[in-house]
C-alpha positions in Angstrom: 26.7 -21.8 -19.2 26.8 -21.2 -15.2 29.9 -24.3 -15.7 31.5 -21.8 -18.2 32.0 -19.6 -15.1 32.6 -21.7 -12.0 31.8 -19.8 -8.6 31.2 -16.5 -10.9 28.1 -14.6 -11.3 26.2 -15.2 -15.1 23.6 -12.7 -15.2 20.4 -12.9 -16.2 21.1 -10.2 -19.2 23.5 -12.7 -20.4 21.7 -15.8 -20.0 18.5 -14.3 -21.5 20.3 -13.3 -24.5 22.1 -16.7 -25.0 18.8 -18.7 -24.7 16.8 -17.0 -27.0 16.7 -15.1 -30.4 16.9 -11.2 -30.0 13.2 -11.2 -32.1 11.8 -13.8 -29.4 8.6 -12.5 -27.7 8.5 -14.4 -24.2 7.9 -13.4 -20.7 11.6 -14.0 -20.0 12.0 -13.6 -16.2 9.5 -16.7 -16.0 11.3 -19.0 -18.8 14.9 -18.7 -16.9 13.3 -19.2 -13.7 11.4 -22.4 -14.7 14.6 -23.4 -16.5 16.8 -22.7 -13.2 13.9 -24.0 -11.1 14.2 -27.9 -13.6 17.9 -27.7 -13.0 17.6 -27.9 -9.4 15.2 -30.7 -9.9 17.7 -32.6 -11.8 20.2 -32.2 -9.5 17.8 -32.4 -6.1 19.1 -29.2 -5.5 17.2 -26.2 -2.7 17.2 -22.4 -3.6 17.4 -21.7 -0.1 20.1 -23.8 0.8 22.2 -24.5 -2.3 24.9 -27.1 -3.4 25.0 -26.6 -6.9 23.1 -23.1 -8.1 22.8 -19.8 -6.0 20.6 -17.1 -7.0 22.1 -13.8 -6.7 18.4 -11.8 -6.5 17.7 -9.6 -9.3 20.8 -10.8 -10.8 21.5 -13.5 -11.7 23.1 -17.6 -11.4 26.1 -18.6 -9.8 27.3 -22.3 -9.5 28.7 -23.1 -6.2 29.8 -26.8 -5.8 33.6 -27.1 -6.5 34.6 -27.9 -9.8 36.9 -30.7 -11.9 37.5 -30.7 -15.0 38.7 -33.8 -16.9 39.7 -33.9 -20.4 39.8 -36.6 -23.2 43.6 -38.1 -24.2 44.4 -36.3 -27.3 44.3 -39.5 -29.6 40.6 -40.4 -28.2 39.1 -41.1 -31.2 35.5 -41.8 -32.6 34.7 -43.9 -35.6 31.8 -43.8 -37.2 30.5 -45.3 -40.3 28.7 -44.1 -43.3 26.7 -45.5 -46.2 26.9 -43.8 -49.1 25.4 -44.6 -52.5 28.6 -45.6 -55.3 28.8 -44.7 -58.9 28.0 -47.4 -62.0 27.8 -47.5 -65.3 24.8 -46.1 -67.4 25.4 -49.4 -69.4 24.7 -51.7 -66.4 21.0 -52.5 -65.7 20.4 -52.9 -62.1 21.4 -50.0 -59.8 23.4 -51.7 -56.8 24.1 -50.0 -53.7 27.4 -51.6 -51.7 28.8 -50.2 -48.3 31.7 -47.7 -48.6 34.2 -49.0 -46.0 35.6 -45.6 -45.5 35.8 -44.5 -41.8 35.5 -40.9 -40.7 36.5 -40.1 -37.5 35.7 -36.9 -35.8 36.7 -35.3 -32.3 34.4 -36.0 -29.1 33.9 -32.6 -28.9 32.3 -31.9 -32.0 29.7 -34.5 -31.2 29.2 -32.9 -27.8 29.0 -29.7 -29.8 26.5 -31.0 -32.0 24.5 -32.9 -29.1 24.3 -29.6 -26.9 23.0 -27.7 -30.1 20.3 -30.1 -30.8 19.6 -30.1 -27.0 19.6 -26.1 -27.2 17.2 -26.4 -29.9 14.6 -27.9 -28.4 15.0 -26.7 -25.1 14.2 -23.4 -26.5 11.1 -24.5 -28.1 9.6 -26.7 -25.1 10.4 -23.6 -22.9 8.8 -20.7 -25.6 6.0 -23.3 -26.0 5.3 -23.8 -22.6 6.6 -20.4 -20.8 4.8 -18.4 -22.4 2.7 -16.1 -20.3 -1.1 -16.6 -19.6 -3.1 -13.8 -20.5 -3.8 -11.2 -17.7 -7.3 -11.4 -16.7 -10.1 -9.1 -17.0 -13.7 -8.5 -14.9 -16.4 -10.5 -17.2 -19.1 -9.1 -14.9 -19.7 -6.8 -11.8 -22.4 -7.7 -9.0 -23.5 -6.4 -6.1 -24.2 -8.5 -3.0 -25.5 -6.1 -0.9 -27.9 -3.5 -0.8 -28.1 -2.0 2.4 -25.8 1.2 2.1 -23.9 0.3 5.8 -20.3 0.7 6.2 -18.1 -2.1 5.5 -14.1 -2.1 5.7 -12.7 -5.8 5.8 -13.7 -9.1 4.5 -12.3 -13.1 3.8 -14.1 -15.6 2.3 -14.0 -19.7 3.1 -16.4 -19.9 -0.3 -19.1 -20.6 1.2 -19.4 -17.5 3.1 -18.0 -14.1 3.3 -17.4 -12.7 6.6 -16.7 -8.7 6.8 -16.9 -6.5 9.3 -20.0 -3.7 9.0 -21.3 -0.8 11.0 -24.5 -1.7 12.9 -26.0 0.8 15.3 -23.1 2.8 15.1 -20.6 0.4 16.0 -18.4 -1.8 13.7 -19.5 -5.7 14.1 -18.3 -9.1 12.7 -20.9 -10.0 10.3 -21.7 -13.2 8.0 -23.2 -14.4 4.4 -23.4 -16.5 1.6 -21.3 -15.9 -1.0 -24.5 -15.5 -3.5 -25.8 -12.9 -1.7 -28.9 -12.9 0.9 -29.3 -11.8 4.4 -26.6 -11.0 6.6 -26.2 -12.6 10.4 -23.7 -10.7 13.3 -21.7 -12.9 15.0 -21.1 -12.0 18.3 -17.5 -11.0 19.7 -15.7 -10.4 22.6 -13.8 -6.9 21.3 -15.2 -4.3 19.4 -14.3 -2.8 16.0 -13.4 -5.7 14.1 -11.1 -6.1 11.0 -10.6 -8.8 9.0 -7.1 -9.4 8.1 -7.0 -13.7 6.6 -8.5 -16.4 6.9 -6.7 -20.0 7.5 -5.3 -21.9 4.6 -8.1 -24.4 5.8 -10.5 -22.2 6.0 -11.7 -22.4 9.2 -10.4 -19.5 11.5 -10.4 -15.7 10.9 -7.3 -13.6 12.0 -9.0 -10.3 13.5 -7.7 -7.6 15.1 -10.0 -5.5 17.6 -9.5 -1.9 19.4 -8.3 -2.2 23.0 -4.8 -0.4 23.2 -3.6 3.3 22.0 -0.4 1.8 20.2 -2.4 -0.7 18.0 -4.9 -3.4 18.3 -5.4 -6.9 19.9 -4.8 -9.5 17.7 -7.6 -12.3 17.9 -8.0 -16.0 16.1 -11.9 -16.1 15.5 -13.4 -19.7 14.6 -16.0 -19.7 11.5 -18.5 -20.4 11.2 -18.8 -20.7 15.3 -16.4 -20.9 18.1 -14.9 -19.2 20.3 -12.6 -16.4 19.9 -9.2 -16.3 21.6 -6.3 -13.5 21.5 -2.8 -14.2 19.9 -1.0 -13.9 23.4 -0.6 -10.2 24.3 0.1 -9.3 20.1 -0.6 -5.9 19.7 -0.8 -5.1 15.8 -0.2 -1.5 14.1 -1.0 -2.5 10.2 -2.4 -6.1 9.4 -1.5 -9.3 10.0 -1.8 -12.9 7.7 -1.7 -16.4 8.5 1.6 -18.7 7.2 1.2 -21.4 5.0 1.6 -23.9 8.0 -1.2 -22.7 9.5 0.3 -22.5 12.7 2.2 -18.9 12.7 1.4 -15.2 12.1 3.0 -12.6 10.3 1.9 -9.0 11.6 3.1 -5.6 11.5 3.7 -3.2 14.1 5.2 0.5 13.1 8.2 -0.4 10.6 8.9 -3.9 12.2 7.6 -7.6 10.9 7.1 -10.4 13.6 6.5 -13.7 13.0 4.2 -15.6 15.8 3.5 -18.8 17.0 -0.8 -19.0 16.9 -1.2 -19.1 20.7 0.9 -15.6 20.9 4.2 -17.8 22.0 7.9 -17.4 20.1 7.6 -14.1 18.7 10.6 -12.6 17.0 11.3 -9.8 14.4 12.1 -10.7 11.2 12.3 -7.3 9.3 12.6 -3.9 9.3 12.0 -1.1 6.5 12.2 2.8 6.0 7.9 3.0 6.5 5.1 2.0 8.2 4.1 -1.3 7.6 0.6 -3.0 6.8 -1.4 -5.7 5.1 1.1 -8.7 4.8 0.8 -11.9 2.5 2.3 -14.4 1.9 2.8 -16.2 -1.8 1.3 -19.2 -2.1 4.1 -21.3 -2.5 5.5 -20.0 0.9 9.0 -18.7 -0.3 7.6 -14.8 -0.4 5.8 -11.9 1.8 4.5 -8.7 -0.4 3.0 -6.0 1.7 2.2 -2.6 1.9 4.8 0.5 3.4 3.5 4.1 4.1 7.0 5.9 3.6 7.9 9.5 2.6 6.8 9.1 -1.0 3.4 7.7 -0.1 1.9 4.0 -0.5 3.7 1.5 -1.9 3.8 -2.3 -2.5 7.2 -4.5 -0.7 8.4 -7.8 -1.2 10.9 -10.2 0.5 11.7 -13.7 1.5 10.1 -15.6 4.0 12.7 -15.2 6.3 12.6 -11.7 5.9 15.6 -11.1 3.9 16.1 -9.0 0.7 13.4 -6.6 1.5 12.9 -4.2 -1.5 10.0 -2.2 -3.2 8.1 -3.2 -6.0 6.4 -1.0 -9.2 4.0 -3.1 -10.7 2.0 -0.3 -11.7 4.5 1.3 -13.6 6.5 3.7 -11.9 6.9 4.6 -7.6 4.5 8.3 -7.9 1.6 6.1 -8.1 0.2 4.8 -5.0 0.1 1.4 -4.0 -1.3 -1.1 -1.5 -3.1 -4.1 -0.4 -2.2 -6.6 -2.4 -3.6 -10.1 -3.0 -2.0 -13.3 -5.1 -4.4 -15.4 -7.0 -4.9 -18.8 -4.8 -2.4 -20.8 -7.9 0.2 -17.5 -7.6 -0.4 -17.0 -11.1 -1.7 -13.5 -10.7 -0.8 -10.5 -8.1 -4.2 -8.4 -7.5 -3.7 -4.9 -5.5 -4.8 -1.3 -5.5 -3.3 1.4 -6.9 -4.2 5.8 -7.2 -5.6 4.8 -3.1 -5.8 8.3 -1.4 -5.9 7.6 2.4 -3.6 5.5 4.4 -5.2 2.2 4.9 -2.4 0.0 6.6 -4.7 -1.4 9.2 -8.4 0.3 8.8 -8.8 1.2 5.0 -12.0 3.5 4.2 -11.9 4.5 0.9 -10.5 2.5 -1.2 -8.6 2.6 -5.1 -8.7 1.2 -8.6 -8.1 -2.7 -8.9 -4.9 -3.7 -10.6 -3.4 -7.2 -12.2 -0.1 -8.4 -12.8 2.1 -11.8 -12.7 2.8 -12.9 -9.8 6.3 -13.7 -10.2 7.6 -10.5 -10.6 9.5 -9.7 -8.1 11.3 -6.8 -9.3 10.6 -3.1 -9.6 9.6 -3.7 -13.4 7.2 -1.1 -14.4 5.4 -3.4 -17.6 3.0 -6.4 -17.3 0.6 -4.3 -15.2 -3.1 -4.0 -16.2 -5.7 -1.7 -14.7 -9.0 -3.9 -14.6 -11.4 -0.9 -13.1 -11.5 2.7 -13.6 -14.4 4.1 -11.3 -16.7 5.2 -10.5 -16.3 2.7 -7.6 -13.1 2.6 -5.5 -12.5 -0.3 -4.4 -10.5 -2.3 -1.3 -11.1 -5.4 1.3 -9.9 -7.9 -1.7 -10.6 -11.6 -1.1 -10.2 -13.9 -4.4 -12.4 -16.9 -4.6 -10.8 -20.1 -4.4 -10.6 -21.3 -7.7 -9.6 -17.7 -9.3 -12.5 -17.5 -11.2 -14.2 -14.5 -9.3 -12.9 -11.2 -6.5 -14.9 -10.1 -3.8 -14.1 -6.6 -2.8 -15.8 -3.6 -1.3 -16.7 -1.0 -3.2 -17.2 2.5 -2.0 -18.8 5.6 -3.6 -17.2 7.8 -2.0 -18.6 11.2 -0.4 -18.4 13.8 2.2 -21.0 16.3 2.9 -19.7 18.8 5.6 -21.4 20.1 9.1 -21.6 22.6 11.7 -22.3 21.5 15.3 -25.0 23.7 16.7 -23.9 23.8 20.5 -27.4 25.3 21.4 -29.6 22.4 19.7 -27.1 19.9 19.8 -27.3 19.1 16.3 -25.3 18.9 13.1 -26.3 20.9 10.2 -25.5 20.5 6.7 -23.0 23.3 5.6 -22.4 23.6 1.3 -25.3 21.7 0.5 -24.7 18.7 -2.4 -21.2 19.6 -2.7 -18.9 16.7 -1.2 -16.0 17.8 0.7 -13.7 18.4 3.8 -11.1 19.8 5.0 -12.7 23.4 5.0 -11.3 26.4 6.1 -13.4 29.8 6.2 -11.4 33.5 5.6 -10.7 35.6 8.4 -13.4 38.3 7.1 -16.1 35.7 6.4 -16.7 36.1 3.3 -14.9 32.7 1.0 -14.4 29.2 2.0 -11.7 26.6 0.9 -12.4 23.4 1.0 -10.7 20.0 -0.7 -13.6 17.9 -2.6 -14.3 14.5 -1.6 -12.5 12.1 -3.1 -11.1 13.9 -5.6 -8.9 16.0 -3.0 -8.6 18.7 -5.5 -8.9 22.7 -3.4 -11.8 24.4 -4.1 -13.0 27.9 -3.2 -16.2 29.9 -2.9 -18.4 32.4 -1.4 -20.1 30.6 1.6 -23.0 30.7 -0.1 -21.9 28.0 -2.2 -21.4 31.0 -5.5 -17.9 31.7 -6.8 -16.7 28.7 -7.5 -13.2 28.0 -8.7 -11.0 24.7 -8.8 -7.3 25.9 -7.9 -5.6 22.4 -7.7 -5.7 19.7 -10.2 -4.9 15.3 -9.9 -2.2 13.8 -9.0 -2.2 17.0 -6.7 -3.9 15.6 -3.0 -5.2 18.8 -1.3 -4.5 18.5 2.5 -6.0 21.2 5.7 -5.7 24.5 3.2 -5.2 27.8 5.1 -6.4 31.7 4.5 -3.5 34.5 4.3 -4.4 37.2 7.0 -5.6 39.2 3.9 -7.8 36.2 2.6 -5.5 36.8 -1.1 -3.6 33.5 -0.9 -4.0 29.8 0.0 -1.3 27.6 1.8 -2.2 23.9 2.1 -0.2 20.3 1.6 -0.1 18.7 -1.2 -0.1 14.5 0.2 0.9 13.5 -3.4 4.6 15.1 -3.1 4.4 15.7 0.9 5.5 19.8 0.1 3.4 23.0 1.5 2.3 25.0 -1.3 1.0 28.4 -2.2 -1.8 29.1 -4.5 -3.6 32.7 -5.0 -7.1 32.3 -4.4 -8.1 34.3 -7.9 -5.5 32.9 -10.7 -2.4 31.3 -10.7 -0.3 28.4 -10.3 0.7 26.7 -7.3 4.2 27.3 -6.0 6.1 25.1 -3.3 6.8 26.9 0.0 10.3 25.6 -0.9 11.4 24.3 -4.2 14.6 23.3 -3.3 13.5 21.4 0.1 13.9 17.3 -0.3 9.6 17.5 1.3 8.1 16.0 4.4 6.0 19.1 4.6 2.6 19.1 6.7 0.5 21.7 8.8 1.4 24.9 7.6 -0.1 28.2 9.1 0.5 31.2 8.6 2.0 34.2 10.9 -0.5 37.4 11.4 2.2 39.7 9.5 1.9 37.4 6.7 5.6 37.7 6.2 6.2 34.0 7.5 4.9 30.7 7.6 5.0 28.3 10.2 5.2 24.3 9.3 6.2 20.9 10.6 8.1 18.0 9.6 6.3 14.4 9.2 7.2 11.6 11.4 8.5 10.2 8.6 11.6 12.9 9.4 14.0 12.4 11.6 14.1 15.8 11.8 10.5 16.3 13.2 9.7 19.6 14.6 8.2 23.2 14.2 9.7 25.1 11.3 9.1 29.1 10.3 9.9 30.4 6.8 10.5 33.8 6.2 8.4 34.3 2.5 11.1 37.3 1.5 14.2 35.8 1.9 13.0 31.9 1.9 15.2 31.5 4.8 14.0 28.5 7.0 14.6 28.0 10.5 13.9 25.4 13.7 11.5 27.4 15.9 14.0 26.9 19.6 12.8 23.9 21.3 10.5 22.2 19.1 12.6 19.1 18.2 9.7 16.2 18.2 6.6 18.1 18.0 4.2 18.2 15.4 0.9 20.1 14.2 1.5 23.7 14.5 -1.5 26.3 14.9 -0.8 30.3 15.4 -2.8 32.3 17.5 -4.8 34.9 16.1 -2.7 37.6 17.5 0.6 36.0 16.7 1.7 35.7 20.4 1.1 31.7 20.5 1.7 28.7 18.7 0.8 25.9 19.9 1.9 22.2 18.9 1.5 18.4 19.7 4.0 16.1 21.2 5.0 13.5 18.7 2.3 10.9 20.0 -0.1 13.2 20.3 -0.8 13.2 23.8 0.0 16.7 25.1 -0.9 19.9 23.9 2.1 22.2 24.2 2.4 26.1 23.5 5.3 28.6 23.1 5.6 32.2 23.5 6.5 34.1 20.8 8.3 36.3 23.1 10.1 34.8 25.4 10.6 31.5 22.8 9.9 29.7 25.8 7.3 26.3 25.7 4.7 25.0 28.0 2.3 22.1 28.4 -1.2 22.9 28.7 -3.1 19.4 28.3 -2.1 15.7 28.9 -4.2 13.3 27.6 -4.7 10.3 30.3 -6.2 7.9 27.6 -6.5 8.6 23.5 -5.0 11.6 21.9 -5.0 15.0 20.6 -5.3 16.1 17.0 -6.4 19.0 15.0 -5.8 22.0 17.6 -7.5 25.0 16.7 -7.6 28.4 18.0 -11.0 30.4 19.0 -10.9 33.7 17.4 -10.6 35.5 21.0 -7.5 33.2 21.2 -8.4 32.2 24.9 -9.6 28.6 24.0 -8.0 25.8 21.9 -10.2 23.7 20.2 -8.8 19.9 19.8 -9.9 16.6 18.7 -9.6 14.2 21.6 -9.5 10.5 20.2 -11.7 8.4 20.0 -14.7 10.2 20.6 -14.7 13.7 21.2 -14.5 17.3 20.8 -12.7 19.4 23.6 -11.6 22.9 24.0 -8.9 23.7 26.8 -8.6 27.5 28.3 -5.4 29.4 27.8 -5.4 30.6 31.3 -5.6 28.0 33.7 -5.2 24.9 31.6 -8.6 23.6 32.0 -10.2 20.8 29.2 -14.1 21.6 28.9 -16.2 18.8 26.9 -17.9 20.0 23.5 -19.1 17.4 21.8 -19.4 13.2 21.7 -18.7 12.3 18.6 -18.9 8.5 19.5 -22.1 7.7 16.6 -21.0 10.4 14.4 -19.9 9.0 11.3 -16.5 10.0 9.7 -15.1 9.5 5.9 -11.7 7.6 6.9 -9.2 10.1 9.1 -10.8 12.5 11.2 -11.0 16.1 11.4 -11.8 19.8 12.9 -12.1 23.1 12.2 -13.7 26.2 13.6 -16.4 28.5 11.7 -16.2 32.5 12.8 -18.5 31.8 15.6 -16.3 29.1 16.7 -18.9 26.4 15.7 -17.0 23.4 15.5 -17.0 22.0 11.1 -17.0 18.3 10.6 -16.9 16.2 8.0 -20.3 13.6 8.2 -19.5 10.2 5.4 -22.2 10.0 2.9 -20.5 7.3 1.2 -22.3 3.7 0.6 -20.6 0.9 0.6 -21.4 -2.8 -0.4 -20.3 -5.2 -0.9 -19.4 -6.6 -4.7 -18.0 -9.9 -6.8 -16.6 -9.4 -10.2 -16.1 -12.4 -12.2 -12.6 -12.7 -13.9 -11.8 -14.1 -17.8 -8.7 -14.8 -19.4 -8.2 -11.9 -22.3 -8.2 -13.1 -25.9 
């Protein structure tokens, strides 16, 4: 067929349907490429390099190698002889047989015809018989390995041991275990924070990464079961990292960029870049193929392309690009693709919460949307996926996830439980005191009530994901950001249905607030826009405009009075503010080391309350600029991304993780 069309593309439409029977029921990406894949062998032919066939990805075939064609003299001819039985009398006793010594002789084409139809034949039945897909496989059995209810957030396993990292003391450590089970042992490191990104194809070196810088972390090679760990060079890592096939080189992320690294941190180079942030790399087993996992406007999702970082395009094994995806795995013989799907934080390098398990084929490397099975559905979410060796079994972490939230007590330095036994974050109180709005844990569905815990009514519904809602002035109406479709909505706190700030506007919506007059609302753009600033909508007309001088700042807060709003720089290290009035800005703070996040006013407007990462509360004084210490927050322990708000005393609300996490191996089976 591809010698039909010398140097032209034959699709795979039009092989597919030459090859087999329209009421054939094969996995037919996997039979062509198996085909295409024996035709290379024939001819000791390279997919990356090739002589004779070129694969045009998600195409199709097109032979290369020039062409000759030679045809037979026209009086070429082919005898062949036949026996055929001869007619005798009834009379006659013995029936004799003789040789008719006729010849036929037929064109050499019709025998070819004939030869390449028998050949056809049973090429088709070798390739149904033996391309047809294994069944997907399901969990036969679900075990715990641990029981001690500490945080856990990465893992690898050689099969003897699993080696994850877990919160000890209040710090995150590199711990140890057997793969049954049993007591734990904490292997000692040079940096804190670990997480596990791979382990070597030989199984004998971790690839860590560890905090030390505000742009990512160190990248370290740690030697299991002992040895001494050593850094990758000066490698600074945003979102994961994996070991090649060889052994020798890294793959890691940093922002939207891919680098590929020579072990000792020596002849690095970028190999790719994409529209997203970029995490949790992995190569296929056979070498040829890197998936891994892109935050982008539209949320999660799962990437593929070559190992040389070519043809980079998203995947939708799940069935369709609203769901989100990430962290995938492939079975150790490629057969199978493991990854999370309906995951609700961000977990590129650190993730918290976790997600439902998914399956599918590991060859697909297109955005199909079939051959996708969900193998869990709660109550666990699940992340940290390491597959066993010989496929038969997945160790994951499993999280129940919840969120129970707090008030600081500045006077006796403690933390008290605020809406007892309900899980949740995010909280905002009304401006008369009286109702709270809060976004349940992990549901992230909005949520009001009387602060007394009475009241209650659900406003927001899945796949909504309820981000930082916000009182109207007259404590009628809701604004918050919905993650799900990255767009500000408005929902009224009694009845209703939630209405985007601006259904016509393409989304990357976040940190809306509103005006005192409650005629406007004030919102940024994500970093994912290139138009990142401060925006104010006017909610008669809908008219939208750039508030003058904003371009690159982010997380916009009004003060109570309306004169202020203040902002952060687009790496979140300076506080800025701008005066309604003269539409002039300012900076007020400048952060030395960390950053700033989740600016809040008091209710005198004289003070701005701030998260200042890692570790603490601050509040800095309108006036003359000055940062005062709150709180440490150092061994307080937070459910994935942290966050701030102010009660109407301007006690500082927290969000404390109740969640337990352990450790869990679920034993796979083929379906019947």
């Amino acid at each position: 067929m591809l010698l039909e069309k010398p140097g032209e593309l034959v699709t795979r439409e039009t092989l597919i349907a030459r090859l087999w029977p329209p009421d054939t029921f094969v996995d037919f990406d996997q039979g062509l490429k198996k085909a295409v894949n024996r035709l290379r062998e024939a001819l000791s032919d390279c997919a990356e390099q090739p002589r004779f066939i070129e694969t045009l990805p998600r195409r199709g075939y097109r032979f290369v190698a020039e062409v000759h064609e030679e045809r037979p003299e026209a009086s070429a001819r082919e005898e062949v002889t036949l026996l055929r039985p001869i007619a005798v009398p009834e009379s006659e006793a013995q029936p004799v047989t003789t040789p008719d010594t006729r010849k036929v002789t037929t064109h050499p084409w019709i025998a070819a015809a004939l030869l390449s139809l028998l050949l056809l034949s049973a090429a088709t039945i070798i390739v149904v018989r033996f391309t047809r897909p294994a069944p997907l496989p399901t969990v036969f059995e679900t075990r715990a390995l641990t029981n001690d209810g500490l945080p856990k957030q990465s893992l690898a396993t050689d099969d003897v041991r699993l080696y994850f990292a877990e919160r000890v003391g209040g710090t995150f450590g590199l711990s140890q275990m057997s793969v049954h089970g049993g007591e734990s042992l904490r292997k000692e490191t040079p940096f804190v924070d670990p997480n596990i990104f791979d382990i070597s194809p030989d199984q004998t070196e971790l690839l860590v990464s560890g905090a030390g810088h505000e742009a990512g972390r160190d990248l370290w090679v740690v030697p299991v079961p002992a040895g001494a760990p050593h850094r990758v060079g000066d490698v600074v890592v945003s979102g994961g990292a994996c070991w090649a096939p060889d052994g020798v080189h890294i793959l890691y992320t940093q922002g939207h960029d891919l680098y590929f690294v020579k072990h000792d941190g020596t002849e690095i180079r970028k190999i790719a870049t994409v529209a997203g942030f970029t995490g949790r790399p992995r190569y296929s087993p056979t070498g040829d193929r890197v998936r891994f996992t892109v935050y982008g406007r539209d949320g999660l999702s799962l990437w593929e392309m070559r190992a040389d970082g070519k043809d980079p395009h998203r995947l939708s094994p799940a069935g369709g690009d609203s769901l989100q995806q990430c962290c995938g795995m492939w079975s150790p013989d490629g057969e199978f693709y493991y990854f999370l799907a309906n995951f609700r934080e961000t977990p590129l390098a650190n993730p918290v919460v976790g997600g439902d398990l998914w399956v599918t084929r590991g060859n697909r490397s297109t955005a199909e949307t079939d051959g996708a099975a969900r193998l869990t559905i709660g109550p666990l979410a699940y992340s940290a996926l390491a597959p066993s060796r010989d496929g038969g079994k997945l160790y994951a972490v499993g999280t129940q996830a919840r969120a129970e939230l707090t008030r600081y007590d500045p006077r006796s330095n403690t933390f008290e439980p605020f809406l007892v036994g309900i899980s949740a974050l995010d909280a905002d109180i009304s401006r008369d005191g009286q109702w709270i709005a809060y976004v349940t844990f992990p549901e992230f569905a909005i949520w009001v009530s009387k602060l007394d815990g009475s009241n209650r009514r659900q406003l927001t519904f899945p796949p909504a994901h309820g981000f930082l809602p916000r009182w109207s002035p007259d404590g009628k109406q809701i604004v918050y950001t919905d993650l799900d479709r990255n767009k500000v909505f408005i929902v009224p706190r009694d009845s209703g249905v939630p209405t985007p700030l601006l259904p016509d506007d393409p989304g990357n919506q976040i940190d809306p607030t509103w005006m005192p007059d409650r005629n406007s609302i004030v919102f940024a753009r994500t970093h994912l826009d290139p138009d990142l600033a401060i925006y104010q909508v006017d909610l008669k007309t809908r008219q939208v405009r750039m508030v003058p001088g904003s371009k690159d700042l982010t997380g916009p807060r009004v003060s109570p009075d309306g004169r202020w709003i203040n902002a952060l720089s687009r790496d979140w290290t300076t506080v800025m503010i701008y005066d309604v009035q003269t539409e002039k800005w300012q900076q007020i703070a400048k952060a030395d080391k960390g950053v700033f996040a989740y600016t809040n006013w008091s209710h005198d407007g004289e003070w701005i309350y701030a998260r200042k990462f890692p570790h603490r509360a601050v509040r800095i004084n309108l006036a003359d600029h000055h940062i005062e210490p709150v709180v440490d927050l150092k061994d307080f322990p937070e459910p994935g991304p942290s966050w701030m708000a102010l009660a109407p005393d301007d006690s500082i609300f927290l969000h404390r993780d109740r969640s337990v996490q352990e450790i869990y191996a679920l034993t796979l089976q083929s379906s019947k």
